[in-house]
N, CA, C, O and CB atoms as a CASP TS submission, in Angstrom:
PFRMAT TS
TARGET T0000
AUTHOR 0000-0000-0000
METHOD Language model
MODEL 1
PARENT N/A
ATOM      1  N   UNK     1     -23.827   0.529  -4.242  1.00  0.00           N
ATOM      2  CA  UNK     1     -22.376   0.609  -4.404  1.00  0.00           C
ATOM      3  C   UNK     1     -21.710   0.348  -3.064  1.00  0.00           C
ATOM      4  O   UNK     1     -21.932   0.958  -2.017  1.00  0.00           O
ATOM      5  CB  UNK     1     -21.951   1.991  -4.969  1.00  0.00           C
ATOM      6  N   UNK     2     -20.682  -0.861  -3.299  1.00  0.00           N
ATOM      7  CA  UNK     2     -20.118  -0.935  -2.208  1.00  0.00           C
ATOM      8  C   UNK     2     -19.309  -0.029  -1.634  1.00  0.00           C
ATOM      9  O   UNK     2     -18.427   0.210  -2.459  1.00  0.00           O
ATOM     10  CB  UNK     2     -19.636  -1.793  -2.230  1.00  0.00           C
ATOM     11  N   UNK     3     -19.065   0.876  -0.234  1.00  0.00           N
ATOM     12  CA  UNK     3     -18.498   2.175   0.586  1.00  0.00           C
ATOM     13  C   UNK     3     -17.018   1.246   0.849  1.00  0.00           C
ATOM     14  O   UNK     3     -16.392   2.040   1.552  1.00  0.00           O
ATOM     15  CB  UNK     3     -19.620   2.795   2.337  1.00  0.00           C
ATOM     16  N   UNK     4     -16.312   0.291   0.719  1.00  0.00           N
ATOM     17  CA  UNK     4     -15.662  -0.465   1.285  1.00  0.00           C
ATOM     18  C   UNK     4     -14.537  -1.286   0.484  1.00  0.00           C
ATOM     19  O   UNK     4     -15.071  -1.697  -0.546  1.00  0.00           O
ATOM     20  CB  UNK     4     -16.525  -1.125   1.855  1.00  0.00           C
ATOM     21  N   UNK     5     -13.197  -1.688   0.545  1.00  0.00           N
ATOM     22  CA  UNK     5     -12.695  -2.634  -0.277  1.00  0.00           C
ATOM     23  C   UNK     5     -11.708  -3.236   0.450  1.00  0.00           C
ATOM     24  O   UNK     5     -11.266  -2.428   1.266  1.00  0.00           O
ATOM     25  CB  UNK     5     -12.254  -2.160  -1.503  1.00  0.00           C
ATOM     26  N   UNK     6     -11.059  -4.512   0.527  1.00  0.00           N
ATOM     27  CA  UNK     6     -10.303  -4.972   1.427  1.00  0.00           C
ATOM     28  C   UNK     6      -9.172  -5.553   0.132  1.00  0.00           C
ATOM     29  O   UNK     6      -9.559  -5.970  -0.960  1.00  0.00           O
ATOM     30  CB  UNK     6     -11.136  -6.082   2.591  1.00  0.00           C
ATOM     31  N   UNK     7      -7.743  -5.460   0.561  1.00  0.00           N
ATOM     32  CA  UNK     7      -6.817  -5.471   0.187  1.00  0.00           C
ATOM     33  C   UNK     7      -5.919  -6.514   0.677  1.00  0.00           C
ATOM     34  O   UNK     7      -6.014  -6.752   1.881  1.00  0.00           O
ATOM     35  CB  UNK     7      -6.546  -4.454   0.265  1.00  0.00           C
ATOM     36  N   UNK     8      -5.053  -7.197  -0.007  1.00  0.00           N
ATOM     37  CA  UNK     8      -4.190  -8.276   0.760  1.00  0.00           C
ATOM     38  C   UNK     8      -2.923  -7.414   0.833  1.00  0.00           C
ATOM     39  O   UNK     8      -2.525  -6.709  -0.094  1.00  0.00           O
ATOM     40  CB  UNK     8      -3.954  -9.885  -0.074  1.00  0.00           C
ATOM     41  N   UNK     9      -2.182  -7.576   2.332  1.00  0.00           N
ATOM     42  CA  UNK     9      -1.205  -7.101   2.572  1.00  0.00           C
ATOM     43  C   UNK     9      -0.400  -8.738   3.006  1.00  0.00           C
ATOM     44  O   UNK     9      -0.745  -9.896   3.240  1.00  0.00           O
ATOM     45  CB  UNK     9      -1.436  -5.811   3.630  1.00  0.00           C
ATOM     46  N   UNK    10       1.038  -7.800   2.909  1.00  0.00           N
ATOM     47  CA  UNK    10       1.737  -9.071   3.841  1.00  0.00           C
ATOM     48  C   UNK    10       1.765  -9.126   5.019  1.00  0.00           C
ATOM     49  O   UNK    10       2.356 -10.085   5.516  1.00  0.00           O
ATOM     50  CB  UNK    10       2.962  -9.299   3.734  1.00  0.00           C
ATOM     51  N   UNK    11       0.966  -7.843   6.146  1.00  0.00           N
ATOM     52  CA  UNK    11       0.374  -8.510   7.277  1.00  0.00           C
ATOM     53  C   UNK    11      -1.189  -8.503   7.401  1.00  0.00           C
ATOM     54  O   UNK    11      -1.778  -8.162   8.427  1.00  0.00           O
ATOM     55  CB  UNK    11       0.936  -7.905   8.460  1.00  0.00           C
ATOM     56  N   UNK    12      -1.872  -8.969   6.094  1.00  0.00           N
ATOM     57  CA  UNK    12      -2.999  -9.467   6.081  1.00  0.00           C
ATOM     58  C   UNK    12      -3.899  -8.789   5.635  1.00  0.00           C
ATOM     59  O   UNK    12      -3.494  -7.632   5.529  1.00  0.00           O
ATOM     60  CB  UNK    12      -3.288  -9.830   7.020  1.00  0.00           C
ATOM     61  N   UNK    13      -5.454  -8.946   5.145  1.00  0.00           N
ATOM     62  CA  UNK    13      -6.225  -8.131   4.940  1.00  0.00           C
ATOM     63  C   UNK    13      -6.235  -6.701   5.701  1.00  0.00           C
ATOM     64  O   UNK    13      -5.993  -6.158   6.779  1.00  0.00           O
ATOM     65  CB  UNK    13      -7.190  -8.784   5.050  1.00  0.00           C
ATOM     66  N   UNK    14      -6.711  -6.465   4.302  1.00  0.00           N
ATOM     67  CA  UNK    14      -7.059  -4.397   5.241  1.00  0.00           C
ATOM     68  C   UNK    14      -8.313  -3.920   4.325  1.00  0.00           C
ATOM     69  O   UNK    14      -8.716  -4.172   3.189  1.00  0.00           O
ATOM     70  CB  UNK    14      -5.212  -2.607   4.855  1.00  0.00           C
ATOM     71  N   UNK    15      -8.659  -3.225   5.247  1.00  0.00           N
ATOM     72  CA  UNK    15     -10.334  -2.681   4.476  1.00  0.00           C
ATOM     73  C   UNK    15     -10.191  -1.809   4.935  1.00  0.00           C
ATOM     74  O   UNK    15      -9.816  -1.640   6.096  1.00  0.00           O
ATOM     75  CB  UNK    15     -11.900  -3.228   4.687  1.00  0.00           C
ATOM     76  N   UNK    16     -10.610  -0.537   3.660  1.00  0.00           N
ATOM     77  CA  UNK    16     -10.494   0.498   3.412  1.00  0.00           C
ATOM     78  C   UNK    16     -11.382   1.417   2.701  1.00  0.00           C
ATOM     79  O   UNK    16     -11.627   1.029   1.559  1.00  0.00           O
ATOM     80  CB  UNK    16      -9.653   0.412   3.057  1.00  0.00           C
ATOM     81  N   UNK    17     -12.026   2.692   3.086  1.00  0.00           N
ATOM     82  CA  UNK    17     -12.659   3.168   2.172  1.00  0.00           C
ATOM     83  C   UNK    17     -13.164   3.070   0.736  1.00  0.00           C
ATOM     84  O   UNK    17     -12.390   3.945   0.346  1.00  0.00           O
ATOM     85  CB  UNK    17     -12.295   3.752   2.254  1.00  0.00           C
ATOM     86  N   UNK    18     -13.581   2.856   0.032  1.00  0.00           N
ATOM     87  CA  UNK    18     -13.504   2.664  -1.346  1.00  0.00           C
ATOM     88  C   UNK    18     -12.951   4.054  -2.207  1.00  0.00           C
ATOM     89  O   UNK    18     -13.079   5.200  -1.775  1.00  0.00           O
ATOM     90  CB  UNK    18     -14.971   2.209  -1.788  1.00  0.00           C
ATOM     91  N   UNK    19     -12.420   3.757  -3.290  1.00  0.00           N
ATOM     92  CA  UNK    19     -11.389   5.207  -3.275  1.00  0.00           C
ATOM     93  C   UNK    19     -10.441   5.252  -2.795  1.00  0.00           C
ATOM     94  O   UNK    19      -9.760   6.024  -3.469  1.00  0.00           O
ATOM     95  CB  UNK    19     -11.721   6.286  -2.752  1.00  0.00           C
ATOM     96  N   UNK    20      -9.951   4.936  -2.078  1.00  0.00           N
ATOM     97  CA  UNK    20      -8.638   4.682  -1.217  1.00  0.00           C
ATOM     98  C   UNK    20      -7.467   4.496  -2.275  1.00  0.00           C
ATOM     99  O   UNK    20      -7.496   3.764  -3.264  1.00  0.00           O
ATOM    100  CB  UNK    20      -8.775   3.242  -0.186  1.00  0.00           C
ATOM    101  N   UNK    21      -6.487   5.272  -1.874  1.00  0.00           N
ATOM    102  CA  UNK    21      -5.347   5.644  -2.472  1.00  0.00           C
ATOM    103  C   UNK    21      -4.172   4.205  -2.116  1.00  0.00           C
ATOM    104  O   UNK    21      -4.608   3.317  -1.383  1.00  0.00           O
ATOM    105  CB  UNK    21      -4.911   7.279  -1.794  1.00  0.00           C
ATOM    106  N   UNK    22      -2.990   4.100  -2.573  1.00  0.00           N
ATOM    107  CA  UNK    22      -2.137   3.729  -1.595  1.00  0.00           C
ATOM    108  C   UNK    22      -1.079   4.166  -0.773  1.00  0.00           C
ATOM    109  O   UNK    22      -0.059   3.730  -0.240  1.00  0.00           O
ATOM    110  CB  UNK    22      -1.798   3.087  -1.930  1.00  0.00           C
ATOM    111  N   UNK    23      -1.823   5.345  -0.901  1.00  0.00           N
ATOM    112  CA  UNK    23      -0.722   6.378   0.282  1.00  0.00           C
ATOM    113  C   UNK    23      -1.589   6.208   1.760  1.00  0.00           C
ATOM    114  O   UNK    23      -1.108   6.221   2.892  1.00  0.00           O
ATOM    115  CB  UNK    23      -0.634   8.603  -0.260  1.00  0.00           C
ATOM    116  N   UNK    24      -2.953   6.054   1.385  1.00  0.00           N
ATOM    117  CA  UNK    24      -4.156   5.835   2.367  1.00  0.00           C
ATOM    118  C   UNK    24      -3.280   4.261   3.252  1.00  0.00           C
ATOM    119  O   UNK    24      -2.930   4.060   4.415  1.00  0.00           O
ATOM    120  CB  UNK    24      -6.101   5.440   1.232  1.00  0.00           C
ATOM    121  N   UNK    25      -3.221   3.535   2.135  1.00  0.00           N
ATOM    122  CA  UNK    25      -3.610   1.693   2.717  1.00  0.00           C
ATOM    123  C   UNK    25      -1.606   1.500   3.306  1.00  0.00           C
ATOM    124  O   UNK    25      -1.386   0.531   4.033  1.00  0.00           O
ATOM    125  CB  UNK    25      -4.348  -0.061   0.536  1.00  0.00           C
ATOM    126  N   UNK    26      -0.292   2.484   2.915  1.00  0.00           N
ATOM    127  CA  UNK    26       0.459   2.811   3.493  1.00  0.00           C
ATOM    128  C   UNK    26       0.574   2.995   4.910  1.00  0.00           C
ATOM    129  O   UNK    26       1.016   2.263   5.796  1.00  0.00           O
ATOM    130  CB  UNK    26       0.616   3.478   2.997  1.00  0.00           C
ATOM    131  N   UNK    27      -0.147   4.651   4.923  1.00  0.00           N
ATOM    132  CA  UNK    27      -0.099   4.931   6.395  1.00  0.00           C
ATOM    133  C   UNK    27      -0.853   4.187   7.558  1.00  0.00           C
ATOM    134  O   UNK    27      -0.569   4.391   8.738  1.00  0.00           O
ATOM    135  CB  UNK    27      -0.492   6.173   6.500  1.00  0.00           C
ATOM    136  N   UNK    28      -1.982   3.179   7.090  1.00  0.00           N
ATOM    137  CA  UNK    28      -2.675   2.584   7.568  1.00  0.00           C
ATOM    138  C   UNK    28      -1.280   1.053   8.122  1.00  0.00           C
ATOM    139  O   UNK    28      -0.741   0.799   9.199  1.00  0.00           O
ATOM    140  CB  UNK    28      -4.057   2.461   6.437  1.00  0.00           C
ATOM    141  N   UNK    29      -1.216   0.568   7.090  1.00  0.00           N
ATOM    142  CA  UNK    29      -0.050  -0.208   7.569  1.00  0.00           C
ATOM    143  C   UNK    29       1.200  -0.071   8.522  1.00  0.00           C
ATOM    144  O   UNK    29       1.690  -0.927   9.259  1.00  0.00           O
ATOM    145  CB  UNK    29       0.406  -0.423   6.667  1.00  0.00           C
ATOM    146  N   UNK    30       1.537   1.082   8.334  1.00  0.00           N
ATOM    147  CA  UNK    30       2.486   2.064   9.177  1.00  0.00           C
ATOM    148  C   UNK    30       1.982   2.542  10.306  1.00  0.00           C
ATOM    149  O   UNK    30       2.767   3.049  11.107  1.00  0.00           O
ATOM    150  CB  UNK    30       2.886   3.234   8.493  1.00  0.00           C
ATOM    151  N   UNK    31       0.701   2.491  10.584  1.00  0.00           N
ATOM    152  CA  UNK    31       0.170   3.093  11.785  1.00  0.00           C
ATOM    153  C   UNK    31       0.935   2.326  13.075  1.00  0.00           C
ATOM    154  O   UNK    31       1.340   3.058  13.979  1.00  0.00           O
ATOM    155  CB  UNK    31      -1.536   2.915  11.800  1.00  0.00           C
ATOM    156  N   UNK    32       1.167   0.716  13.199  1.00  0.00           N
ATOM    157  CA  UNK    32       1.309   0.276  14.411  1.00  0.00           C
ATOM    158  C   UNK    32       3.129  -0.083  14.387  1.00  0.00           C
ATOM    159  O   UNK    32       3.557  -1.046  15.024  1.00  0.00           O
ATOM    160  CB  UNK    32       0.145  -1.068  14.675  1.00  0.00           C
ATOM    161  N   UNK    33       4.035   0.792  13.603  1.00  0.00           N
ATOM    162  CA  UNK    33       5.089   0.383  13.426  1.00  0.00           C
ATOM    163  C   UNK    33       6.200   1.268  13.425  1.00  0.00           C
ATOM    164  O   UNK    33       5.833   2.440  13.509  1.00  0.00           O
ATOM    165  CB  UNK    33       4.996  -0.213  12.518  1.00  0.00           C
ATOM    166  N   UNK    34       7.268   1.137  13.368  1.00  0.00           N
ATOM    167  CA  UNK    34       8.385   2.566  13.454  1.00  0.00           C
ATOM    168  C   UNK    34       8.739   3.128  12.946  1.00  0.00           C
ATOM    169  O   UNK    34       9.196   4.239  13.212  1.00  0.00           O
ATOM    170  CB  UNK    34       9.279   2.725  13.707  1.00  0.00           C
ATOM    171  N   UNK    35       8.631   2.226  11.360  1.00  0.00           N
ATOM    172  CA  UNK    35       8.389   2.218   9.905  1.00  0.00           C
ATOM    173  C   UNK    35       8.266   3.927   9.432  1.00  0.00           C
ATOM    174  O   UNK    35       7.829   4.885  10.068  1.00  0.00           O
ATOM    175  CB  UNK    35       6.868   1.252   9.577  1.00  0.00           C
ATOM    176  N   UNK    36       8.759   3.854   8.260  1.00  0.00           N
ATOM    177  CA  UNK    36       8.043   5.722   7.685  1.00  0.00           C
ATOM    178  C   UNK    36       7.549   5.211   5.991  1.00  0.00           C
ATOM    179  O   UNK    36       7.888   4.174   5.421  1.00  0.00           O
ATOM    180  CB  UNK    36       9.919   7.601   7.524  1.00  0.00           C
ATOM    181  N   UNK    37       6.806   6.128   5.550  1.00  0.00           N
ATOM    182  CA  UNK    37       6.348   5.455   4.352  1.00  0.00           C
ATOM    183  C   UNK    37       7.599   5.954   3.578  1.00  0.00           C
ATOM    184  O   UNK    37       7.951   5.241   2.638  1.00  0.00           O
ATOM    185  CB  UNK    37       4.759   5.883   3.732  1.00  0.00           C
ATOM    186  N   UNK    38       8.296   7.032   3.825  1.00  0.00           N
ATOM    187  CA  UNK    38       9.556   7.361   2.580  1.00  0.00           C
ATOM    188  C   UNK    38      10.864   6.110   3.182  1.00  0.00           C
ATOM    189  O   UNK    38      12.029   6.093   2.784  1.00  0.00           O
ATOM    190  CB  UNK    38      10.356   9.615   2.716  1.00  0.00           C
ATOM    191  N   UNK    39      10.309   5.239   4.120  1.00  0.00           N
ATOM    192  CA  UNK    39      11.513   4.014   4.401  1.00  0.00           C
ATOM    193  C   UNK    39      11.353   2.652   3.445  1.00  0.00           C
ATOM    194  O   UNK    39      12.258   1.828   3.315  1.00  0.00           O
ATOM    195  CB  UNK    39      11.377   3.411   6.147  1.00  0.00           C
ATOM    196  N   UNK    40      10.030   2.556   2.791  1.00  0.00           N
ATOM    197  CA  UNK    40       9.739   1.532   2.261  1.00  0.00           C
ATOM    198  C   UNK    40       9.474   2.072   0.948  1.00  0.00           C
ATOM    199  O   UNK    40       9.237   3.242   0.646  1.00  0.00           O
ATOM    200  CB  UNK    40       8.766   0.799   2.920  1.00  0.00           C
ATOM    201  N   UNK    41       9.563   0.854   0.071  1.00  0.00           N
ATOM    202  CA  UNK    41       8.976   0.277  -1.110  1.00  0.00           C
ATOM    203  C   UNK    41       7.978   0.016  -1.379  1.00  0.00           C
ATOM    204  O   UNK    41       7.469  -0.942  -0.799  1.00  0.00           O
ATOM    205  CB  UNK    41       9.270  -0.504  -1.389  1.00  0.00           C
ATOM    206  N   UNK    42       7.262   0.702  -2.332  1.00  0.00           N
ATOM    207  CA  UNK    42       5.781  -0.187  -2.390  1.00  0.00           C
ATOM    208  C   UNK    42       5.808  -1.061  -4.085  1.00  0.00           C
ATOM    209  O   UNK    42       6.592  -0.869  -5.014  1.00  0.00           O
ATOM    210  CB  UNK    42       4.077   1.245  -2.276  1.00  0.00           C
ATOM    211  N   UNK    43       4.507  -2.141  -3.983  1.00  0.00           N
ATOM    212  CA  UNK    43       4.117  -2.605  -5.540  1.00  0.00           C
ATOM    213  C   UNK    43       2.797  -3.075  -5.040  1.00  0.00           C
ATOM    214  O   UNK    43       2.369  -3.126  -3.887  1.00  0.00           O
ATOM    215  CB  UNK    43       5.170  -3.925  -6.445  1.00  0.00           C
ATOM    216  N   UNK    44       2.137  -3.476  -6.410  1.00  0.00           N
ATOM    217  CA  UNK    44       0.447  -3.164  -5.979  1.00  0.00           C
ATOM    218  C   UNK    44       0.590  -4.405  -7.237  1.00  0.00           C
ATOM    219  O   UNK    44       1.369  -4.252  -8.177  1.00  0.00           O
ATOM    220  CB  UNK    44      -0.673  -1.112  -6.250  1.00  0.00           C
ATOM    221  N   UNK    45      -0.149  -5.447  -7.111  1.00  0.00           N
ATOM    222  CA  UNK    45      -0.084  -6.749  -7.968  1.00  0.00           C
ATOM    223  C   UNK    45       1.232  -6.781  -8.418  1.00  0.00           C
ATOM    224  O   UNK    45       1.519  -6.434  -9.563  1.00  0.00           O
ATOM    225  CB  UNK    45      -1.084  -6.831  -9.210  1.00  0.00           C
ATOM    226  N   UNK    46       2.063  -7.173  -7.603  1.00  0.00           N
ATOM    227  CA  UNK    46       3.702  -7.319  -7.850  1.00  0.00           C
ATOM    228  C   UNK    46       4.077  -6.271  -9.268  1.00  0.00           C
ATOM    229  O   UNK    46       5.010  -6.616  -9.992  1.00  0.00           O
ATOM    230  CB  UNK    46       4.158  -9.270  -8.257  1.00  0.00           C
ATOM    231  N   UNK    47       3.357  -5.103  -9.564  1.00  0.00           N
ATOM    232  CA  UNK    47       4.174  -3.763 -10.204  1.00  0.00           C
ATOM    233  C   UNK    47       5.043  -3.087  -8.869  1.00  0.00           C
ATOM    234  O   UNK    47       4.702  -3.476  -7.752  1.00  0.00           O
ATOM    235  CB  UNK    47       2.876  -2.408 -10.932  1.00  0.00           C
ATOM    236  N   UNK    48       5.892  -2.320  -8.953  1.00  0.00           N
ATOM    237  CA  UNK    48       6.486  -1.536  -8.360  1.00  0.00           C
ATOM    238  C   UNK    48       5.829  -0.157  -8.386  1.00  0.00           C
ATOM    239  O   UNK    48       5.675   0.214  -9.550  1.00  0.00           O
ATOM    240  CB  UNK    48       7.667  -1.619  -8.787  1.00  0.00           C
ATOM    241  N   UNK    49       5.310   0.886  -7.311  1.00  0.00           N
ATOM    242  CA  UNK    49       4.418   1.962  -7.779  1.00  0.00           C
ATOM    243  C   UNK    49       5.796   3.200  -6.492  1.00  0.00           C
ATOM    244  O   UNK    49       5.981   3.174  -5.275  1.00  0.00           O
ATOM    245  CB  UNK    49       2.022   1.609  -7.232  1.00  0.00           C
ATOM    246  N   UNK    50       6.289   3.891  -7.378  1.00  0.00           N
ATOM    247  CA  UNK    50       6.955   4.920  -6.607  1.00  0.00           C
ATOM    248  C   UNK    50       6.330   5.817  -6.069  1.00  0.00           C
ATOM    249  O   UNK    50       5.216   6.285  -6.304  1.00  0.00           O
ATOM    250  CB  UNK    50       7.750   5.509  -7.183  1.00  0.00           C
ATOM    251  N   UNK    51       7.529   6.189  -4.893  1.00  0.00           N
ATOM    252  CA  UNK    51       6.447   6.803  -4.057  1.00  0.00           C
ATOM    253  C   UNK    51       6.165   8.343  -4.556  1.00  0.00           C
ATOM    254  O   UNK    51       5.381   8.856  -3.758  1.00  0.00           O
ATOM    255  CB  UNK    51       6.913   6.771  -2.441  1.00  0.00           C
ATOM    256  N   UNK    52       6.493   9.156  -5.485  1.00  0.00           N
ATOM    257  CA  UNK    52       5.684   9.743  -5.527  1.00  0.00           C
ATOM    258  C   UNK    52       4.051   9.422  -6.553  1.00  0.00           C
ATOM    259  O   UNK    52       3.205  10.290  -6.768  1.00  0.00           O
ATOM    260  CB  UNK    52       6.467  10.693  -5.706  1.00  0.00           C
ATOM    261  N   UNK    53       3.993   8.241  -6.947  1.00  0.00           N
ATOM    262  CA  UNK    53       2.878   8.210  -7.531  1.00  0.00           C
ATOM    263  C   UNK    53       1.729   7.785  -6.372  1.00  0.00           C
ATOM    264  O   UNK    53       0.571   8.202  -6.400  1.00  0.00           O
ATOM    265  CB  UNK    53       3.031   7.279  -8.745  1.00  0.00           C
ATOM    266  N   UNK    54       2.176   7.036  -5.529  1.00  0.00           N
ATOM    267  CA  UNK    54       1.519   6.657  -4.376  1.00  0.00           C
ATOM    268  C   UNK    54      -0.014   7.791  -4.062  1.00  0.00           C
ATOM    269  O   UNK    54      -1.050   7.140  -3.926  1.00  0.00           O
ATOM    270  CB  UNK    54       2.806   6.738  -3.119  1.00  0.00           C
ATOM    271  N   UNK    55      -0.150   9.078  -3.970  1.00  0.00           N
ATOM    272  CA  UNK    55      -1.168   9.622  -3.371  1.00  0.00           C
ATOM    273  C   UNK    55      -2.027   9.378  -4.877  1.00  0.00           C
ATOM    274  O   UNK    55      -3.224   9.656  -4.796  1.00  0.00           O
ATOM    275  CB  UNK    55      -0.889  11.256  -2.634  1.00  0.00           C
ATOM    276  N   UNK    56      -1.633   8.979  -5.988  1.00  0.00           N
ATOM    277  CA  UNK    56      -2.680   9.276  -7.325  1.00  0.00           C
ATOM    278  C   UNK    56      -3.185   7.455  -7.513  1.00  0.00           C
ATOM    279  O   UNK    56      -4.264   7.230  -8.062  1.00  0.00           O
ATOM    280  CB  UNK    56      -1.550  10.149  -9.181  1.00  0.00           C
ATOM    281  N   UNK    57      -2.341   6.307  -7.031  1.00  0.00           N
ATOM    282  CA  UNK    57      -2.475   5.261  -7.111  1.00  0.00           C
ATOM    283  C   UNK    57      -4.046   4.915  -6.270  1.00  0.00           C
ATOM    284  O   UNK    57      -4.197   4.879  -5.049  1.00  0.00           O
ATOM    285  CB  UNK    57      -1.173   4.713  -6.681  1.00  0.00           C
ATOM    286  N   UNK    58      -5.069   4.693  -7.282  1.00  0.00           N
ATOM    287  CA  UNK    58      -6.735   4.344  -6.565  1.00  0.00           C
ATOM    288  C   UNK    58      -6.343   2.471  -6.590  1.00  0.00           C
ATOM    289  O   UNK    58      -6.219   1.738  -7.571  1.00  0.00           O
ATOM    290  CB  UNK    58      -8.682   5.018  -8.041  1.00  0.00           C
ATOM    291  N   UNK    59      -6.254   2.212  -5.433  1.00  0.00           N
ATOM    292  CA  UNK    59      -6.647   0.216  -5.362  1.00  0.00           C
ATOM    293  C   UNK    59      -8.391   0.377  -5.148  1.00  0.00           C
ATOM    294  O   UNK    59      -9.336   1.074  -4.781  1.00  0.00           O
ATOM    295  CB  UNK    59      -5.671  -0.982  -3.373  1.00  0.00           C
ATOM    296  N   UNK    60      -7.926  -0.843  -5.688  1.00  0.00           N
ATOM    297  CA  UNK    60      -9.539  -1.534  -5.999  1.00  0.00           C
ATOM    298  C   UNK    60      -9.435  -3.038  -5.382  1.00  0.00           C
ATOM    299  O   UNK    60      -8.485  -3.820  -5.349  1.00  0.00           O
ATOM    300  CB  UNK    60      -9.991  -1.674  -7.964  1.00  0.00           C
ATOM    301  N   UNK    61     -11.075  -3.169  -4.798  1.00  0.00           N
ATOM    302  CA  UNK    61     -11.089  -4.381  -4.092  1.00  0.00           C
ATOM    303  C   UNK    61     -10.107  -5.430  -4.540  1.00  0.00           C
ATOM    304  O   UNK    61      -9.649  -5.507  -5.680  1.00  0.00           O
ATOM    305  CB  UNK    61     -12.376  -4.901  -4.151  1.00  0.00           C
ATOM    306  N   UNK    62      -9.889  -6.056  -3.755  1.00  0.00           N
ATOM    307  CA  UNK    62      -8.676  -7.580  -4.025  1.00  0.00           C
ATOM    308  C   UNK    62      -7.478  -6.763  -4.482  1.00  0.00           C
ATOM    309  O   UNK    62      -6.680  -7.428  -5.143  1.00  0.00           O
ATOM    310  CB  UNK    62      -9.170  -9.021  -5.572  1.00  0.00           C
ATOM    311  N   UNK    63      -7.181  -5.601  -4.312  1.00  0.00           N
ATOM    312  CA  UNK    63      -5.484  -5.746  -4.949  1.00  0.00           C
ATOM    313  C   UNK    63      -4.525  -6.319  -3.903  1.00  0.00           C
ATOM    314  O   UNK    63      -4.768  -6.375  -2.697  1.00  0.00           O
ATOM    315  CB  UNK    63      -4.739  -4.130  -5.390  1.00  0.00           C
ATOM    316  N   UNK    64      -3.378  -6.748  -4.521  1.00  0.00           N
ATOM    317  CA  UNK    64      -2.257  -6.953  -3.310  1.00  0.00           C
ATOM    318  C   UNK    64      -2.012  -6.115  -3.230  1.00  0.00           C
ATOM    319  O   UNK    64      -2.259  -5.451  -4.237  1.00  0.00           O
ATOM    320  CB  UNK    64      -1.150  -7.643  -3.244  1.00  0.00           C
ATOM    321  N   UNK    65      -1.173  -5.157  -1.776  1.00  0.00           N
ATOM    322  CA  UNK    65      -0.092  -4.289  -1.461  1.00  0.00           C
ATOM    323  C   UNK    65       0.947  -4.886  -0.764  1.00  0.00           C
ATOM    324  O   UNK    65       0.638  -5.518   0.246  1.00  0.00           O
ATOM    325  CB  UNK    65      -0.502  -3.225  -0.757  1.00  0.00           C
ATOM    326  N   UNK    66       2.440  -4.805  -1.177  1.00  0.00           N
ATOM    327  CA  UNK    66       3.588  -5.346  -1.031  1.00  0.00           C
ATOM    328  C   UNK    66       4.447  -3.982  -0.352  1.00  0.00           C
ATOM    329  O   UNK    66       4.444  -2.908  -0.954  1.00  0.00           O
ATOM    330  CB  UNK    66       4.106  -6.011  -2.500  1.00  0.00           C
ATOM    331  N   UNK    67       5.188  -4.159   0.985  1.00  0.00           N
ATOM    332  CA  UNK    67       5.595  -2.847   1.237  1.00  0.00           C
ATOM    333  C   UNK    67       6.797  -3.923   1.915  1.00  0.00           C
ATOM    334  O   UNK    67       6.656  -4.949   2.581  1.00  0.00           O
ATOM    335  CB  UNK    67       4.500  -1.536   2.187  1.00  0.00           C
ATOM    336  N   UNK    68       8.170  -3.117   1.377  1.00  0.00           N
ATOM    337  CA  UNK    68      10.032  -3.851   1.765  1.00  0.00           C
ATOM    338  C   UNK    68      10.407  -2.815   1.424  1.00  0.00           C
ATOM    339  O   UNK    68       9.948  -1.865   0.790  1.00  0.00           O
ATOM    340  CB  UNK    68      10.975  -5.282   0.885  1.00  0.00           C
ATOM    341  N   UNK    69      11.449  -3.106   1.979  1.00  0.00           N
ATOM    342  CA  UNK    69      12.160  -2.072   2.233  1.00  0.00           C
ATOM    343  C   UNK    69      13.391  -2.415   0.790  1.00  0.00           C
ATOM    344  O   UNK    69      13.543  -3.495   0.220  1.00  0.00           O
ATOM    345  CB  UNK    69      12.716  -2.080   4.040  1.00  0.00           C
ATOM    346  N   UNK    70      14.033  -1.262   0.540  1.00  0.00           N
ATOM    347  CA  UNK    70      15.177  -1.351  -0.942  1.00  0.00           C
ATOM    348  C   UNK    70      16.170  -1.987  -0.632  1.00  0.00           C
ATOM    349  O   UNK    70      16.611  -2.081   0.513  1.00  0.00           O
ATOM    350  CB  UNK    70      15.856   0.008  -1.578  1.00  0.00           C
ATOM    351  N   UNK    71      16.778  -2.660  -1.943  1.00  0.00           N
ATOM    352  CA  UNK    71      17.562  -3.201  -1.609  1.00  0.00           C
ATOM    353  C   UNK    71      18.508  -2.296  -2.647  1.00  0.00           C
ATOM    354  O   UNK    71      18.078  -1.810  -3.693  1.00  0.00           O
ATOM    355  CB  UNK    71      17.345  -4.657  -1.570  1.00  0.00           C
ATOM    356  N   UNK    72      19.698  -2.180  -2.222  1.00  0.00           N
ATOM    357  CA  UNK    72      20.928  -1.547  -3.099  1.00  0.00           C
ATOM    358  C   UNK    72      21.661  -2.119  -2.964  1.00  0.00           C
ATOM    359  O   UNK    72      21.889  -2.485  -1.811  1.00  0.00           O
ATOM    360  CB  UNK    72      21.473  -0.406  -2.991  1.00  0.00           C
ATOM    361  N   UNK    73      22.699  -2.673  -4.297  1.00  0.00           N
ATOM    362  CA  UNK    73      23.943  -3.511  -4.246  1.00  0.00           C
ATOM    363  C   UNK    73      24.861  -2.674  -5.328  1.00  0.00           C
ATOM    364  O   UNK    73      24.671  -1.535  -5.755  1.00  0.00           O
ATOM    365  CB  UNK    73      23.649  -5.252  -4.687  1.00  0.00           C
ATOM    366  N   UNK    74      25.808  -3.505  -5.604  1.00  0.00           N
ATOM    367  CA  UNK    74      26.725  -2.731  -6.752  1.00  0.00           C
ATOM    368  C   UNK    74      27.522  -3.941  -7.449  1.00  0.00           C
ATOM    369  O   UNK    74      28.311  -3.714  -8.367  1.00  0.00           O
ATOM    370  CB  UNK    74      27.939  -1.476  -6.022  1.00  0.00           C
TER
END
C-alpha cells in the first residue's frame, strides 16, 4: 500500500500522507504565505468543499485542490 499521494494544486503538485485531509493539503499550501485558511475558498475536482467540512474531506491520489479567495457582489 502506497504511504503517499500527490495532489494538483494551482501552485503545483503536493504530496502528502495518504489519508490526508484537505485541511492537511490547506495548511500545507498556506505554510509559505500570509494567507489564513478561514481567508480562502476551497473545491476539490472543481466541487466547492466548505470550510467546515474541510477536516472530514479524505483526497485521494490525483485530486485537484483549488484554493481563491470569495468573491461577493450584489
Amino acid at each position: 500500500m502506497n504511504d503517499k499521494i500527490t495532489i494538483q494544486t494551482d501552485h503545483g503538485p503536493l504530496t502528502l500522507p495518504a489519508g490526508a485531509t484537505l485541511e492537511t493539503a490547506i495548511a500545507a499550501l498556506l505554510a509559505t504565505s500570509t494567507g489564513s485558511a478561514q481567508s480562502v475558498a476551497t473545491a476539490v475536482n472543481g466541487q466547492f468543499v466548505p470550510r467546515h467540512a474541510r477536516a472530514q474531506h479524505r483526497l485521494v491520489d490525483g485530486d485537484t485542490v483549488l484554493c481563491f479567495s470569495p468573491i461577493t457582489g450584489g
